[in-house]
N, C-alpha and C positions, 0 to 999 in steps of 0.2 A: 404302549402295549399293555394287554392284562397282563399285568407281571404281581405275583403275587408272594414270593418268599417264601410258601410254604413249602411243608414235605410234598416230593409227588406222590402220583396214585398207589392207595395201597396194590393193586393188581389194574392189570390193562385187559384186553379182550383181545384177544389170539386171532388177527384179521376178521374179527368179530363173523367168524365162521356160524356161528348161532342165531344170527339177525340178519344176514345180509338175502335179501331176496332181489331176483330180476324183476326191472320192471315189465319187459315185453313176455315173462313168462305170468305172471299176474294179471297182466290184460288178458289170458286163454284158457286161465287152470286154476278153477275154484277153490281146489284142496288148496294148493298153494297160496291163495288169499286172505283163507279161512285159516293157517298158520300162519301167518304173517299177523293177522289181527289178533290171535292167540298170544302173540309176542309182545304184542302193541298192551294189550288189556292183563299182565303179567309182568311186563319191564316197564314199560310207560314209553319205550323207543325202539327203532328198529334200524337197518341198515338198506338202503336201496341201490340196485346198481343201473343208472339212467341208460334210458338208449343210444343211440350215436350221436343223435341227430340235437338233444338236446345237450349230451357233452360237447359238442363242438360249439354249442352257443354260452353255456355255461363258460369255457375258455375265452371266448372272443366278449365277451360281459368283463370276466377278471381284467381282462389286460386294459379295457376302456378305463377299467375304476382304477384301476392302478394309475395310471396314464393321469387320471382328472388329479389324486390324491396329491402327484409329484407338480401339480402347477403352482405358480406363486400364491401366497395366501391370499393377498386381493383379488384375485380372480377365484379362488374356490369361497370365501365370505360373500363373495356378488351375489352369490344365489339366495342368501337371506338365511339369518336363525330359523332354526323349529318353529311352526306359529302354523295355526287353525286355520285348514283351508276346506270348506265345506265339510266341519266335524272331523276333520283329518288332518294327524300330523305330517308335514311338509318340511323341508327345509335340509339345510346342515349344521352342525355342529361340530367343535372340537375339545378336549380333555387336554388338561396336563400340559398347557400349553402348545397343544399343535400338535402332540406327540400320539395322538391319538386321532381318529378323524372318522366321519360317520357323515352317510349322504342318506336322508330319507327320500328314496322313490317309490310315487305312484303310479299305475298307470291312466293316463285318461280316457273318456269316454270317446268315441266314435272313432279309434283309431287314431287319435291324437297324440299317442308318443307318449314319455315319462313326462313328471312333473315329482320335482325342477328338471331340467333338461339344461346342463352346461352349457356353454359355447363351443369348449374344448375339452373332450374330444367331441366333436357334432355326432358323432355317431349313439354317443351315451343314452342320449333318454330314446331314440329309436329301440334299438338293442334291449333297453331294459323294460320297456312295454310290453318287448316280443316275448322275453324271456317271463314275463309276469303273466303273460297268457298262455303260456306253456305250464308253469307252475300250478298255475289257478288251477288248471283245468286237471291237471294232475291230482291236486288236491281234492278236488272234488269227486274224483271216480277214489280216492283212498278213503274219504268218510263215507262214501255210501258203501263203499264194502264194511267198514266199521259196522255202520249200520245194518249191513245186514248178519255178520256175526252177532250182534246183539239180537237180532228178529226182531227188528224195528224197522218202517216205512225210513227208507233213505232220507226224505222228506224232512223228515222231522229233524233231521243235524245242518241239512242244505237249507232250509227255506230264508234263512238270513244271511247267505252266503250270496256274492257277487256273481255274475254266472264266467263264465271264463272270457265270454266277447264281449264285457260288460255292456252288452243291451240293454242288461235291466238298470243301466244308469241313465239320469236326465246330460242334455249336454251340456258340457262344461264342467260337470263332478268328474270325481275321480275314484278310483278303488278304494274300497278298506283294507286291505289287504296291500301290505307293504315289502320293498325290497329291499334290506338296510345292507348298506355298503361297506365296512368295518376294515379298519386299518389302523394296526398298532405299531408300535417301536420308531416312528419317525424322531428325528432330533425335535428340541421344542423349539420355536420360534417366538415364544411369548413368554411373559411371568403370567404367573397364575397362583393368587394366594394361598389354593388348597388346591396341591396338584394331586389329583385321584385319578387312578386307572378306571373303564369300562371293566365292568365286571368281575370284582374282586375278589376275596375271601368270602362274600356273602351269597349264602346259597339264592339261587333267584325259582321264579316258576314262571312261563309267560301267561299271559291274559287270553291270549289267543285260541282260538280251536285244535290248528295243527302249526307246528313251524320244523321245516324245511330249512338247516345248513348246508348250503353248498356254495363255490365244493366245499369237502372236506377242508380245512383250515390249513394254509401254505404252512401253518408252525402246528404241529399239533398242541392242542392244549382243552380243548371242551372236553369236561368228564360230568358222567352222570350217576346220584345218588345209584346203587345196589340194596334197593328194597326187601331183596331178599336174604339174605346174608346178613351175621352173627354182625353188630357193629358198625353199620350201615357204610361199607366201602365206598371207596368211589373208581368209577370204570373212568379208565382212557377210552374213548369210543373212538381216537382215532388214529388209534395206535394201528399200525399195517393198512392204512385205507388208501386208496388213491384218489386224485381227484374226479376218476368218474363214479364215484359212490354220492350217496346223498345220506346224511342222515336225520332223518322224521323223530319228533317224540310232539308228547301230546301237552297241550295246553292247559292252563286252570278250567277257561271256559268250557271246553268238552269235557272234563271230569261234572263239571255242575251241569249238563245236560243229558248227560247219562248217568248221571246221580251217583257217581264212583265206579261204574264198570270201568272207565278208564280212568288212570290217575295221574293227574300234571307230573312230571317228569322234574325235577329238581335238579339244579345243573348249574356247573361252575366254567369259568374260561382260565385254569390253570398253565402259567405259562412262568420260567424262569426268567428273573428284572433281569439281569445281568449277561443275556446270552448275542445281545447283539446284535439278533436276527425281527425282522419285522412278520408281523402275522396278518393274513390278510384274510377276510369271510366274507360270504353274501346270504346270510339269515333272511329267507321269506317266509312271510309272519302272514299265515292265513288268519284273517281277522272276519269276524261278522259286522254287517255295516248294522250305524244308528240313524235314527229319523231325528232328531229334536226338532220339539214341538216351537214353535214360535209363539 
């Protein structure tokens, strides 16, 4: 688990009443897009509340990862360490002897399913394909509103963006745009000579354009810098949320493309060591894909 010892949040957000927008009302009502991105270029994050159709699949995703987490360790290692698979991180990984656990899925091209894709549950890398072209494409209609709050050609934040049926892939690649599977507080099964938590005490920023938590965290604990405020606080963002909210905050790399209109969002995974309870997340990390040159 991120477990971290420190003091909690100096203040939390009140059902983050301030940020939280529908997403089926933002698909019809500009004004409400246009404050939503007001929010986004002001706080660095916002509050989404998903439609039915992709909470239901958000739920049936949880229960798969959970499902794969609690298998024996030889069968979750079978799918292979982290390692470069057409410029993309792939794989899984564990912390702290086991006690932490993380599956990087992509999706593949031609309707190919996730990659890795377990054995058990079979359902796993279907499921997470699906949910990655739900997201994708999500994300993609969120920065071109971005974009157009700014009065900038949408264009110009998409054009290195995956499209969401990833078409624009050759076959056998896979997205840049990942769907990390995060699971803390299990017992450990292994030594491990520097056993460190995911996500500590060190403030982080991602690399990415947009990332998308959801759901909301089974333990609450992600809080984020309060850029505005005497002493730079930090918000519980998920404090009163449920799990059909999502919440968006902005990447390094969109801050360096709009040149500071928007600003990465700095953010911790504060969570008490001692409390028992396991946390679980699904962070989709909208990334821009790379070419390298041969």
């Amino acid at each position: 688990m991120a477990a971290h010892g420190a003091a909690r949040p100096r203040h939390s957000v009140d059902s983050c009443e301030r940020s939280a927008f529908s997403w089926e009302k933002l698909r019809v009502n500009e004004e409400e897009r246009m404050e939503m991105c007001k929010v986004l270029a002001t706080r660095g994050w916002c509050v989404l509340e998903l439609p039915d159709s992709l909470k239901r699949l958000c739920a049936e995703m949880q229960d798969l990862a959970q499902e794969f987490f609690r298998r024996p360790r030889n069968e979750r290692c079978a799918l292979g360490r982290l390692r470069l698979y057409r410029d993309k991180v792939v794989g899984y990984r564990e912390l702290a002897g086991g006690s932490a656990r993380f599956l990087e899925v992509h999706a593949r091209a031609a309707g190919r399913g996730g990659l890795p894709a377990p054995k058990v549950p079979a359902a796993l890398g279907r499921r997470a394909a699906e949910l990655h072209q739900a997201l994708q494409a999500l994300a993609r209609s969120l920065i071109a509103w971005m974009a157009e709050f700014l009065e900038i050609p949408p264009e110009a934040l998409l054009q290195s963006l995956d499209e969401a049926s990833l078409s624009n892939l050759e076959d056998g690649d896979c997205s840049a745009s990942v769907l990390r599977l995060c699971s803390y507080g299990f017992q450990a099964e292994a030594e491990e000579v520097e056993a460190k938590s995911e996500g500590s005490e060190a403030v982080a920023a991602e690399l990415e354009s947009v990332v998308f938590d959801e759901p909301v965290g089974s333990l609450p604990g992600l809080q984020f810098r309060d850029l505005e405020s005497p002493g730079l606080p930090w918000w519980d963002v998920e404090s009163g949320l449920s799990q059909g909210h999502l919440v968006a905050f902005v990447g390094d790399f969109l801050e360096v493309l709009t040149r500071g209109a928007y600003v990465a969002c700095r953010h911790r995974v504060c969570c008490e060591a001692d409390s028992g309870k396991q946390r679980f997340s699904m962070p989709f990390l909208v990334c821009y894909f790379v070419r390298c040159c041969q």
